[in-house]
C-alpha angles and dihedrals in degrees: 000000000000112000097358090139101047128104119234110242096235100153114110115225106263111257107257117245115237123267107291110009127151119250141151132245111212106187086064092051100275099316116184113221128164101239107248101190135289120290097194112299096349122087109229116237139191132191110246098238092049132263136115120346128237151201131239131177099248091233087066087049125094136159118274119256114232100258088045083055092044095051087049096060097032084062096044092057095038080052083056099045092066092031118251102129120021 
């Protein structure tokens, strides 16, 4: 009775946004990252106004709304206003 207790995998692999989208990582309290590519089964992301990437489970990932995305660039530009990214 070879393999009665285990669970069929039936979930399909999430599509993968396009490079540099804007999504939101909700296991880091709604942290807005662009999306840089897949490292195995992690999706590869990067803070919008630049920095060290990161890696979040693709289940705690989801686009960005409109005024997430909004907040993100507003603070990029306001960074390099003062000049702290350029």
């Amino acid at each position: 009775m070879c393999g009665e207790n285990l669970r069929p995998n039936n979930q399909t692999p999430p599509d993968f946004p396009a490079l540099g989208t804007l999504v939101v990582d909700t296991s880091r309290a709604d942290r807005v990252g662009e999306f840089r590519g897949v490292a195995g089964p992690y999706w590869s992301l990067r803070p919008v106004g630049g920095g060290a990437e990161w890696e979040a489970e693709p289940r705690h990932v989801r686009p960005a709304l409109l005024i997430e995305q909004l907040r993100a660039r507003t603070a990029r530009l306001n960074a390099r206003s003062r000049g702290e990214v350029l």
